[in-house]
Each structure stands twice: as C-alpha cells, then as structure tokens.
C-alpha angles and dihedrals in degrees: 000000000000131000119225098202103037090044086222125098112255088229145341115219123195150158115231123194139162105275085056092068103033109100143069104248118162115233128261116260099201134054113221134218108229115236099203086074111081111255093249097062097033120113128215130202095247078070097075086037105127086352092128081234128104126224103267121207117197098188093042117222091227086075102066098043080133095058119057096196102039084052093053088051096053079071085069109123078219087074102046140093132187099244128174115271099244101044091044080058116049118354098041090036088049092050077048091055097038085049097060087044091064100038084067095048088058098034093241133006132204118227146177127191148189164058134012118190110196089168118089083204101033115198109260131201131193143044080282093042104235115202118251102229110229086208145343141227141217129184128184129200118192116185109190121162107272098349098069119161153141145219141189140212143196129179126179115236096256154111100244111105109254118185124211084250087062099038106040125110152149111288080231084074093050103048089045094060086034105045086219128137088211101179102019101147091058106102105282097242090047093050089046088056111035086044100062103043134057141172117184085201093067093055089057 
C-alpha cells in the first residue's frame, strides 16, 4: 500500500518460507522507480542522494535469495524508506536475521511492515520530499499448527541501539498508534486472541 503524500508505502506484507531464502543470489545494484505509481508522486533514488538516510527496505531483499524476481522487486522505491544508517545496520538488520530464522523454525511467517509518522510535518528529504519516518513497525504471524502467534515491533528511526526485548510488543499496540487491521483475514477468534498476547520467549 503507497502513500501518496508521504512518498513511502504505508506498509509491505509478505509471506516469507523457506524456498524464498535458499539460494545464493548476488545483490542489485540499482534501486527502481516504479512505474505503476503516476510520474508526479514516484520517487526516485536520487531522492534519498546526500540526504544523511539510507534506502530502507521494508521487505529486505535478503529474504527472497531464493527468488530472483521477488528480490529485484524489493529495489522498488515503493519498498523503501529513508531510515536512519545505524539502525538500518544493526538493530533493524538483526530483527531481519532473527525474522528468517524463524521463518525457518515455523516453517513460514506472515509479516507486515512499515512506517509510523508521529509528526503532523515529517522531515522530508529529496527533489519529491519523502517523509522521514519517526519510527517503524514490524509484526509477525505464525500460524503453525497448534502453536499459532503473533508479535509486534516498533524502533524509533535513530541511531540509539534498541534490542527485540525493548522494542517487542502485541500487534494490538501496533495497529492502535497505526490505524492499521494488519491481519484481518485471520479467523476472527484467532486474530482476537494471537493479537493481544506475546511472548518473545516463545519465538527463540
């Protein structure tokens, strides 16, 4: 879903298995506009050049080694962000790693991502003035057979270390400060019930 006025999707949802991370694919080089969106609201990555931001992804590229296609299309400007450098680098990448791990251990996870704007004037950057996310915000389904459950996430867009333990939550939390239904189409007792609980323990 892509917001118009921000210039940043409101979130990326994907399911993510095994097949999707096994392989061996090298890395794009290059970040594309995408051309679904009209000229006039389409970012490009010169956008984010000297901006101090790194190119966010939300759904990270890493995930789909295994898929040549669905990696390419993780370099849509429609799935980036601009995100703070040492965030993008090590507490957001480790919440990434810790993610297909755990993929693997449930043998597929759900999950949405994006952007929370707590600002009502966001900091914008580039000749198209992309919002500057104040935060961002992950949440993960699993829905193994008789171990379903789900977690949230949210890291401020800075440069500060924040661990999983800081940063975890119910996905209750997340939908109330985004406004989001993030996993409507789940039964609606087992969304009532997944959705309000977590225990990080239970993901390691």
């Amino acid at each position: 879903s892509y917001n118009k006025e921000t210039r940043t999707p409101n979130w990326v949802a994907y399911l993510l298995q095994k097949a999707d991370m096994d392989g061996n694919l090298g890395r794009e080089r290059e970040f594309y506009q995408d051309f679904e969106i009209e000229k006039s609201n389409r970012v490009s990555t010169y956008d984010y050049s000297h901006s101090g931001y790194d190119r966010g992804h939300m759904a990270p590229a890493a995930d789909f080694s295994g898929d040549a296609e669905a990696k390419k299309q993780t370099f849509f400007m429609t799935n980036i962000c601009p995100q703070n450098h040492e965030l993008n680098s090590r507490s957001w990448n480790d919440l990434e790693q810790r993610c297909r791990h755990w993929a693997y251990q449930e043998g597929g996870i759900y999950s949405v991502v994006g952007p929370i704007f707590t600002s009502s004037n966001p900091k914008t950057i580039g000749k198209h003035q992309v919002a500057v996310p104040d935060k961002f915000f992950r949440c993960i389904v699993s829905l193994r057979k008789g171990h379903e459950k789900a977690i949230g996430f949210i890291y401020t867009n800075d440069s500060h270390p924040q661990t999983m333990q800081q940063t975890c939550c119910t996905v209750d939390e997340v939908e109330k400060i985004t406004g989001l239904d993030l996993f409507a189409a789940l039964d609606d007792k087992l969304e009532k019930k997944i959705e309000s609980e977590f225990r990080l323990q239970d993901w390691k």
